[in-house]
C-alpha positions as CSV (number, residue, x, y, z in Angstrom):
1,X,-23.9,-112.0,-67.5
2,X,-26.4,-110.3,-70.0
3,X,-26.2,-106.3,-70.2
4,X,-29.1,-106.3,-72.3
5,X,-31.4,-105.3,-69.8
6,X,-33.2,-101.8,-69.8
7,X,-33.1,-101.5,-66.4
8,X,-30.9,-99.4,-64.6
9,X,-28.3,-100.2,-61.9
10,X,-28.7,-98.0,-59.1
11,X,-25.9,-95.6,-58.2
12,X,-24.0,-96.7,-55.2
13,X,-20.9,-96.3,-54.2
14,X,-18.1,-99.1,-54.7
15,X,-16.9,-100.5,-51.8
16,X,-13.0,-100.7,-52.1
17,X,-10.3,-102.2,-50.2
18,X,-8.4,-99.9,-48.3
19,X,-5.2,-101.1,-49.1
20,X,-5.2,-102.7,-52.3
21,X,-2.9,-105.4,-53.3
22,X,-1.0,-103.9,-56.8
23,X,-1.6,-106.8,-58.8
24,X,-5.6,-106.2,-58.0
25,X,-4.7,-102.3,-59.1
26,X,-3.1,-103.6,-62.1
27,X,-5.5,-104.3,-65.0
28,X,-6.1,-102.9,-68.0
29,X,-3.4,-100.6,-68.3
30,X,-0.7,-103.0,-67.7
31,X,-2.4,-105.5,-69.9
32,X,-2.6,-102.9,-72.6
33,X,1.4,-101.9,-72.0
34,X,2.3,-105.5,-72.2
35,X,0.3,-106.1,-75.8
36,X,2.3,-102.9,-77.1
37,X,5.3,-104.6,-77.1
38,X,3.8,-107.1,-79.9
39,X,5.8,-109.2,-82.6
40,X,5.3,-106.5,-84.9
41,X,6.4,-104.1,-82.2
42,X,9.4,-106.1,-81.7
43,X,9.9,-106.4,-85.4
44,X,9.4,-102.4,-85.6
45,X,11.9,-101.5,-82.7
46,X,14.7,-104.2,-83.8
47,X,14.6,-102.6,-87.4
48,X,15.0,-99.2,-85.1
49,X,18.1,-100.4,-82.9
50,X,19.8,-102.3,-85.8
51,X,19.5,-99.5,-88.4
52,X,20.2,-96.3,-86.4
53,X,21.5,-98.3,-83.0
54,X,21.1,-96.7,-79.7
55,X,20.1,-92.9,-81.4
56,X,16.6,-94.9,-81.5
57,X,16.6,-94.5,-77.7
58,X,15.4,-91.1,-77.5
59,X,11.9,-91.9,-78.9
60,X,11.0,-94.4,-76.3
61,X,11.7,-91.7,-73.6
62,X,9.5,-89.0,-75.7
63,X,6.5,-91.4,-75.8
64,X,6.6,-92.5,-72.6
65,X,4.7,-89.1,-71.0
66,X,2.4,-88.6,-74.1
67,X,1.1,-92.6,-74.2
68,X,0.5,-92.7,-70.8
69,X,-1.6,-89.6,-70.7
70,X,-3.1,-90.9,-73.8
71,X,-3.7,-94.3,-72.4
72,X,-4.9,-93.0,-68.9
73,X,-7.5,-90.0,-71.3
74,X,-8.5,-93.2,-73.1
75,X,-9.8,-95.1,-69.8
76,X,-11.1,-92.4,-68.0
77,X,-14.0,-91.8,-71.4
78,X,-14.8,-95.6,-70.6
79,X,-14.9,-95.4,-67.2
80,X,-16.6,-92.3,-66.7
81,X,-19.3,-92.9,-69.4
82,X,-19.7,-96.3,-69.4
83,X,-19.3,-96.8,-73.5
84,X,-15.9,-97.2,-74.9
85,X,-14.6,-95.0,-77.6
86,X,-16.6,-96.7,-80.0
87,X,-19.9,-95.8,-78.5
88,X,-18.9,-92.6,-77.9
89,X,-17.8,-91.9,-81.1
90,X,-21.5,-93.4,-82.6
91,X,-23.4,-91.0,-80.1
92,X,-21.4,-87.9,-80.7
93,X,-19.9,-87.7,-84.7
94,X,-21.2,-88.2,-88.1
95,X,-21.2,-91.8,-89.0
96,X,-18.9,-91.1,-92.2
97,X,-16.6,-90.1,-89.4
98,X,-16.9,-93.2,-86.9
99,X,-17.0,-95.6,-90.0
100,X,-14.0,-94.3,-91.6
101,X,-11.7,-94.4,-88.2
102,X,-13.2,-97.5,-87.1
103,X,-12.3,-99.1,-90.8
104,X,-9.0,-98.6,-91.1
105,X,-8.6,-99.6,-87.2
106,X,-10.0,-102.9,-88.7
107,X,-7.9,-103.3,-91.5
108,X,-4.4,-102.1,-89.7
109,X,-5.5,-104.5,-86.9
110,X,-5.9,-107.6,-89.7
111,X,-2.7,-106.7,-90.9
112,X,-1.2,-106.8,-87.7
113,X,-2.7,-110.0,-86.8
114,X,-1.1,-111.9,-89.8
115,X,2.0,-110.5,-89.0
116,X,2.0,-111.7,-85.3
117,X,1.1,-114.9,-85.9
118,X,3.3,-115.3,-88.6
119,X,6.6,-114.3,-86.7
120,X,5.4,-116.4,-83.7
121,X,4.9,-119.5,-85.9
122,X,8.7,-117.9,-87.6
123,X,9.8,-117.9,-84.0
124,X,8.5,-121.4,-82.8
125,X,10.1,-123.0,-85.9
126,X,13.2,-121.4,-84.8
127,X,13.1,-123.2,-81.3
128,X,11.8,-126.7,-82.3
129,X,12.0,-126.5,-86.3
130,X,9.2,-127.9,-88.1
131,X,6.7,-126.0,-91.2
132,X,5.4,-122.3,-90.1
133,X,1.7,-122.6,-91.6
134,X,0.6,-125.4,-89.1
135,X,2.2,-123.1,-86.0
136,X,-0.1,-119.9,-87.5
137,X,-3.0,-122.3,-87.6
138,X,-2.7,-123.2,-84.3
139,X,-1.7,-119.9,-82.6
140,X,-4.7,-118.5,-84.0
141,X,-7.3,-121.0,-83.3
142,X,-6.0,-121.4,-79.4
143,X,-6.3,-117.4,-79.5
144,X,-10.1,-117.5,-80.7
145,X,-11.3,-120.1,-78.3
146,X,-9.7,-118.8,-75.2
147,X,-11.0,-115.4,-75.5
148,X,-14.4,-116.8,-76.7
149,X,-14.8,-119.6,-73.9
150,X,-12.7,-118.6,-70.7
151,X,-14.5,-116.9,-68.4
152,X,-13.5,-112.9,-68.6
153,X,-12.5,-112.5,-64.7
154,X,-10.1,-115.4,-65.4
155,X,-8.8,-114.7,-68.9
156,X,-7.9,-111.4,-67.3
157,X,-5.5,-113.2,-65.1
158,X,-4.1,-115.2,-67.5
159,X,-3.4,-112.0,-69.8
160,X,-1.8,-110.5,-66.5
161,X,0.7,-113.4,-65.9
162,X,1.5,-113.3,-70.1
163,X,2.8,-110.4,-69.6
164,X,5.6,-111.0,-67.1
165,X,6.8,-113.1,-70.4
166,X,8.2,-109.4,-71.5
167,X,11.0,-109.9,-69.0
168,X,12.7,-112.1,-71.4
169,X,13.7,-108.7,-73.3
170,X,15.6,-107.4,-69.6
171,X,16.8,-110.8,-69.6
172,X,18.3,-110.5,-73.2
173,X,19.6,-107.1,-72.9
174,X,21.9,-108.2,-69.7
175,X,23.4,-110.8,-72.1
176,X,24.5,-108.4,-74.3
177,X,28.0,-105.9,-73.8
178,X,26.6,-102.4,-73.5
179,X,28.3,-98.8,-73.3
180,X,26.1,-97.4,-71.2
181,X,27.6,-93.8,-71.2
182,X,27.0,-94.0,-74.4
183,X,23.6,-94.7,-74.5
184,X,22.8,-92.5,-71.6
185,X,23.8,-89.4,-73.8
186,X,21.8,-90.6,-76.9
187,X,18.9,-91.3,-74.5
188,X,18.7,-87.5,-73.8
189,X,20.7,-86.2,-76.7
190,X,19.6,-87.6,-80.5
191,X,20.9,-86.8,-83.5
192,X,18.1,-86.4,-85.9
193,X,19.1,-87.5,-89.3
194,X,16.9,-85.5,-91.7
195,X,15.9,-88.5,-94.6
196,X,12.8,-89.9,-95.1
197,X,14.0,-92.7,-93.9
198,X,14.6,-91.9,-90.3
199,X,11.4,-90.1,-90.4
200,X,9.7,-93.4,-91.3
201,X,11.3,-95.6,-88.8
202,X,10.1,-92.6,-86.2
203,X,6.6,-92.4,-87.3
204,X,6.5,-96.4,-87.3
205,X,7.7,-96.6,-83.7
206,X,5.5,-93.9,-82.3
207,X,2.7,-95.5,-84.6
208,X,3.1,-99.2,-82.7
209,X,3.9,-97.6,-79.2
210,X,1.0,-95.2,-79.4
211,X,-1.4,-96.7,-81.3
212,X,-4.7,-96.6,-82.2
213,X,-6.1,-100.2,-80.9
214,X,-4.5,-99.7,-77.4
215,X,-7.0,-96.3,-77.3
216,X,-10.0,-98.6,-78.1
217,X,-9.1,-101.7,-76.1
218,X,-8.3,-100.0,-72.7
219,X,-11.5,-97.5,-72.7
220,X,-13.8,-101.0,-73.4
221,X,-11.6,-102.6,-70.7
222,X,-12.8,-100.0,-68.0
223,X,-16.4,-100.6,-69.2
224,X,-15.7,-104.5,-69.1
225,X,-14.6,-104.5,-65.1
226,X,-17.2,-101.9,-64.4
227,X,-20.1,-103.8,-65.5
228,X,-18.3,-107.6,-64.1
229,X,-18.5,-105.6,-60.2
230,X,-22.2,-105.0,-59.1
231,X,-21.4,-102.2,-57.0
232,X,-19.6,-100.3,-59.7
233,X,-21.4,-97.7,-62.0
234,X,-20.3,-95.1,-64.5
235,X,-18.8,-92.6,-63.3
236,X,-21.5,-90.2,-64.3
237,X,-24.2,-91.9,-62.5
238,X,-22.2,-92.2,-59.5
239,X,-19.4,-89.5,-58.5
240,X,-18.8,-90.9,-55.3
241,X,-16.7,-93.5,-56.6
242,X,-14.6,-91.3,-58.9
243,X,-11.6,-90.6,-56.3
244,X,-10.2,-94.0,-55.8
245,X,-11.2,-94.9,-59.6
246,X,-9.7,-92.5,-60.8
247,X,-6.6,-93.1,-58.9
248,X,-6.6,-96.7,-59.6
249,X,-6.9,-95.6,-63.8
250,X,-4.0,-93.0,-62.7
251,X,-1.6,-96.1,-61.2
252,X,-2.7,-98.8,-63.3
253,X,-1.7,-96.8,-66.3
254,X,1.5,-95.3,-65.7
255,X,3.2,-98.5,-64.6
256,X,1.5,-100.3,-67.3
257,X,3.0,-97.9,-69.7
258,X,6.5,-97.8,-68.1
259,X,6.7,-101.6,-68.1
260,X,6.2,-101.3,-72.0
261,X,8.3,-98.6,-72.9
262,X,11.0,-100.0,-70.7
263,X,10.7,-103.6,-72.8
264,X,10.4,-101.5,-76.0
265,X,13.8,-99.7,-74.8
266,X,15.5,-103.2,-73.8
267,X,15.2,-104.7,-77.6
268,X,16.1,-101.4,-79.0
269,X,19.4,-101.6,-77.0
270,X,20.0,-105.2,-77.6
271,X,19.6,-105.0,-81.3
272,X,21.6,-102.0,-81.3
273,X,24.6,-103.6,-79.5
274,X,24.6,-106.5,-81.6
275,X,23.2,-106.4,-84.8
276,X,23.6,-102.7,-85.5
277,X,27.7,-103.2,-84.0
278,X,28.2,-105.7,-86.4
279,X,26.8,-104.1,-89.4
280,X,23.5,-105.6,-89.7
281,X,20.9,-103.0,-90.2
282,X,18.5,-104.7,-92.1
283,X,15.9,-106.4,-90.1
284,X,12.1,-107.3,-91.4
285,X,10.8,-109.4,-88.6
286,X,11.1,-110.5,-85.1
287,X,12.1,-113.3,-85.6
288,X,15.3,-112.3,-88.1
289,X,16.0,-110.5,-85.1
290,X,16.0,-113.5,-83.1
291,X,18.1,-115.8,-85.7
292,X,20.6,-112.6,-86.2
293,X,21.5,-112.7,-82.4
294,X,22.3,-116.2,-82.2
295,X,26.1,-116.2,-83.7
296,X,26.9,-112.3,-82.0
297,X,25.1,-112.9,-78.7
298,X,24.9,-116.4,-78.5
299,X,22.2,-119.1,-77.9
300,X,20.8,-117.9,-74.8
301,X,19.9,-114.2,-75.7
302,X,18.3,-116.5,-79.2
303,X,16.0,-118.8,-77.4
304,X,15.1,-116.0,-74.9
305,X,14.5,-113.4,-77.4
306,X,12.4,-115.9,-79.7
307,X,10.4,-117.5,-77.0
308,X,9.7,-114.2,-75.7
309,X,8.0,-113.3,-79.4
310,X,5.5,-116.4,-78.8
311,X,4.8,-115.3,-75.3
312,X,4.2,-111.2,-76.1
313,X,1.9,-112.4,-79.4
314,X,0.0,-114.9,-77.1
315,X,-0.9,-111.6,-75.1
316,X,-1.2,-109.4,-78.5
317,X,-3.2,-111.5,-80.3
318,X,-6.6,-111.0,-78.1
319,X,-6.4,-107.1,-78.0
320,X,-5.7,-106.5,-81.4
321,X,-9.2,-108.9,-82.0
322,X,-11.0,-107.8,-79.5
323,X,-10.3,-104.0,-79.9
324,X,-11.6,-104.4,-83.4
325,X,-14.4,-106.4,-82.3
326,X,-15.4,-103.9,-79.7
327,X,-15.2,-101.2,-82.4
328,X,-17.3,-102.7,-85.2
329,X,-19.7,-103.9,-83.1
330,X,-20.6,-100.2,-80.6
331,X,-20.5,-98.6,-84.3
332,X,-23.0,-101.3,-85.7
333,X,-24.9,-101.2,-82.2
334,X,-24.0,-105.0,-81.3
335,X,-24.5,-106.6,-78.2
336,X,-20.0,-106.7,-77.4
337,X,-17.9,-108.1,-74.7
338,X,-15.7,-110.9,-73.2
339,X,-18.0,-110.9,-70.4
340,X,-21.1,-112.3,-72.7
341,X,-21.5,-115.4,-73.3
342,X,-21.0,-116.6,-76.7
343,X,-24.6,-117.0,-77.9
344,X,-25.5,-113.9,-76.5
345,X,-23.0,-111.3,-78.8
346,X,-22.5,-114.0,-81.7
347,X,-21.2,-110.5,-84.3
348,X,-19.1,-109.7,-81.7
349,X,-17.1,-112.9,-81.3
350,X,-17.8,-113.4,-84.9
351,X,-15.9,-110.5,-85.4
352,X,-12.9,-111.8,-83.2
353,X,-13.0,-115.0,-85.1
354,X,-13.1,-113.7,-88.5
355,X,-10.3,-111.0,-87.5
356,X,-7.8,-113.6,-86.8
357,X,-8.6,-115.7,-89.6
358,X,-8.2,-113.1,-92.1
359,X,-4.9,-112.2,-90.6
360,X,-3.8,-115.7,-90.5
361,X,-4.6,-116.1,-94.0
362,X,-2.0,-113.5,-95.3
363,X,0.4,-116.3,-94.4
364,X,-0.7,-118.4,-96.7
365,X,-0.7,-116.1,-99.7
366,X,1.7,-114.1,-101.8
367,X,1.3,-110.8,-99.8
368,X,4.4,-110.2,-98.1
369,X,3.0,-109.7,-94.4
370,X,6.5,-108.3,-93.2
371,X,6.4,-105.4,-95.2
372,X,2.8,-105.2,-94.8
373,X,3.9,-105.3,-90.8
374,X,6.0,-102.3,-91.2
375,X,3.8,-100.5,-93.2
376,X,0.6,-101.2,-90.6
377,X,2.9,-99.9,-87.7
378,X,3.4,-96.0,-90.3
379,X,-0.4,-96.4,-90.8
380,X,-1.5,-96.6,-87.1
381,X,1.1,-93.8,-86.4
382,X,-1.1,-91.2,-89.8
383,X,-4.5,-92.8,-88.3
384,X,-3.8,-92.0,-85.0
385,X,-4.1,-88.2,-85.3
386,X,-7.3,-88.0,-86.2
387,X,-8.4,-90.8,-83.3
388,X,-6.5,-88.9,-81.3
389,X,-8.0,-85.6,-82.3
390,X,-11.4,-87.2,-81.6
391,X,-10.7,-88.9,-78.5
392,X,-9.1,-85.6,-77.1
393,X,-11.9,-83.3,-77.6
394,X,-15.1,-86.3,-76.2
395,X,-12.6,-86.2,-72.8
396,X,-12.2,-82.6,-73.0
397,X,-16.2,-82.5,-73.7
398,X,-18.3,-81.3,-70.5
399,X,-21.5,-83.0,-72.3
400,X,-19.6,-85.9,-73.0
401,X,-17.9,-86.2,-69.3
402,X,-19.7,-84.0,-67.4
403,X,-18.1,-82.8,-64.2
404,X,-14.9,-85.5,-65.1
405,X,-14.0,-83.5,-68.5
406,X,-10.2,-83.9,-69.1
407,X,-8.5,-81.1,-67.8
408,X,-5.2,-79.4,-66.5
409,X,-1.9,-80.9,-66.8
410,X,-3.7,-84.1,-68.5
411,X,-5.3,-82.0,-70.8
412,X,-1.9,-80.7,-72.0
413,X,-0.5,-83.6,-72.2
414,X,-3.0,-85.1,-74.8
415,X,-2.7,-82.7,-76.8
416,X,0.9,-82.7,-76.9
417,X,0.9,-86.1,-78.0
418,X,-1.7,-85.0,-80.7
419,X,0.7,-82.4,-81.9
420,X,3.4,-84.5,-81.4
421,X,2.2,-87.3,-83.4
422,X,1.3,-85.3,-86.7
423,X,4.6,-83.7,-86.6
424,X,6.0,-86.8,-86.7
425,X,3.3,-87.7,-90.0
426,X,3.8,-84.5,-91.8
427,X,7.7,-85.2,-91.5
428,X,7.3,-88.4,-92.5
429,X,5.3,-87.1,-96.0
430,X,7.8,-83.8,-96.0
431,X,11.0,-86.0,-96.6
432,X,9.4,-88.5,-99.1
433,X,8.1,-85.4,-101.2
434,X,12.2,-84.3,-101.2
């Protein structure tokens, strides 16, 4: 489908079933929720569970609130205006602004793509043995060419179905001896340790559960679908539709979000139980993770926890492309989306192609791309404040959103995770300065 055209769609109001099946609600919010829980996620919530064990708990239920109403802030711009965050940004701030958020979304998200595909190639040689380089080569060319060549309405699906891969974590966590009064109490009770330490590991979880490339791939995700369904308009151009839209965000959001947090909360509990039990608190990668269970929880919480890291960075690896792809290219006006064909946005899927080759090559140098993981994870979470502080005031903008400005209990709840998040930042920089 070309978008290019100058001419308008007229408004008319979507036509909706009146009983929706879930998985047709379900879109990009639960895709988004499912890519949180990346290899480098995993990577950054084992390190949580098996260095502080199950006091790590507490974070997960503090995010859960503040990413969905980020999350649900972050689709409502897209769907209302029609332009993702990107666009918005371009048409709104300075362009020393949009270039400097949109750069370092770029280079966090290259980082994060060598790192993914490095502990899924870690994790397949872990199941079938073999070298690691030829298993990042391959992950990251089968990446590339789905999401430039499969049709969007049906790579949609098969991100959908990738996600119910996440299950593997429940799966794990059952296999495992827990004290659940014990972690009931932490859950709702931490004990803050006051090093700069724990402040890192904080910041780093809160940076890779609310993080800066979800914001940017679930807004463009709303414009996407919008612009697939011919009856469907911006929100602006056609308020008749906003009710069950905006309900469908609302839905679509939360559960996506709870999925993820719950995942999130499974491997911080597993890794907690085991390695953290048995005195093994330091954990660089997923897949350590993975070979560290295999004597303590035996081979079935192994294979399920490292075939789970090929399955989530299968789903990861798309979003963390595209969102930089949909970025770079609104802020250099490029013709974007997974819905053109490839000849038709060549920068954009350049930019997909390039992304995941760049991250793939920090495999094959003498960077250390689990550090650099680690580190990408406490970057998103100091870069997130001010793409927070930006997306928070275009929702909350009347010219920006016109009568669907971000308001209320929403409103509150954006902001609190604004505030919440710099805390966590300045914390971070307070105890290192000690």
């Amino acid at each position: 489908m070309n978008y290019s055209s100058t001419q308008p769609r007229e408004p008319a109001t979507a036509k909706q079933p009146e009983r929706p099946k879930l998985l047709q609600i379900l879109g990009p919010g639960l895709i988004t929720g499912a890519s949180d829980d990346d290899p480098s996620g995993i990577a950054t919530y084992s390190q949580a569970g098996a260095q502080f064990g199950v006091n790590m708990g507490w974070t997960l239920m503090l995010t859960f609130p503040l990413m969905c109403a980020i999350q649900q802030i972050s689709a409502q711009i897209g769907r209302v205006t029609g332009h993702g965050l990107g666009g918005n940004l371009r048409r709104n701030y300075p362009p020393w602004a949009l270039y400097l958020l949109v750069g370092l979304l770029v280079v966090a998200n290259t980082i994060n793509l060598g790192a993914d595909l490095g502990a899924m190639g870690a994790a397949l040689k872990l199941l079938i043995g073999g070298p690691i380089l030829p298993y990042v080569v391959l992950f990251g060319t089968v990446s590339v060419v789905l999401e430039t060549f499969v049709r969007y309405s049906r790579y949609v699906a098969i991100l959908k179905w990738l996600s119910m891969s996440l299950f593997a974590y429940v799966a794990t966590l059952f296999a495992v001896h827990l004290n659940w009064s014990d972690i009931g109490y932490h859950l709702f009770v931490p004990q803050i340790s006051w090093t700069g330490g724990y402040f890192t590991v904080i910041v780093a979880v809160f940076g890779t559960t609310i993080s800066p490339y979800l914001f940017f791939w679930q807004a463009e995700e709303e414009v996407e679908d919008e612009k697939e369904n011919p009856l469907a308009h911006p929100l602006k151009q056609a308020p008749g539709e906003a009710p069950s839209e905006l309900a469908r965000i609302r839905l679509d959001t939360w559960i996506g979000m709870a999925f993820s947090n719950l995942i999130a909360l499974c491997i911080v509990l597993t890794t907690a139980a085991t390695l953290n039990a048995h005195g093994i608190t330091d954990i660089q990668t997923s897949a350590q993770a993975a070979e560290a269970l295999r004597p303590i929880a035996g081979k079935f919480a192994f294979s399920v926890f490292a075939t789970g890291i090929i399955g989530t960075g299968i789903l990861a690896l798309p979003v963390l492309s595209g969102s930089c792809a949909y970025a770079l290219g609104e802020a250099l006006r490029w013709p974007v989306g997974l819905a053109r064909e490839p000849l038709k946005a060549k920068a954009f899927y350049g930019t997909i192609a390039v992304a995941t080759l760049v991250g793939g090559a920090l495999n094959f140098t003498s960077i250390d791309p689990v550090k650099a993981l680690f580190w990408s994870a406490v970057i998103n979470g100091v870069v997130a404040v001010p793409v927070m502080i930006m997306t928070m005031r275009m929702a909350t903008s009347r010219k920006i959103m016109g009568a669907f400005h971000v308001r209320g209990l929403l409103r509150a709840l954006g902001w609190l995770a604004t505030a919440t998040m710099a805390v966590a930042a300045i914390g971070m920089l307070a105890m290192w300065g000690a």
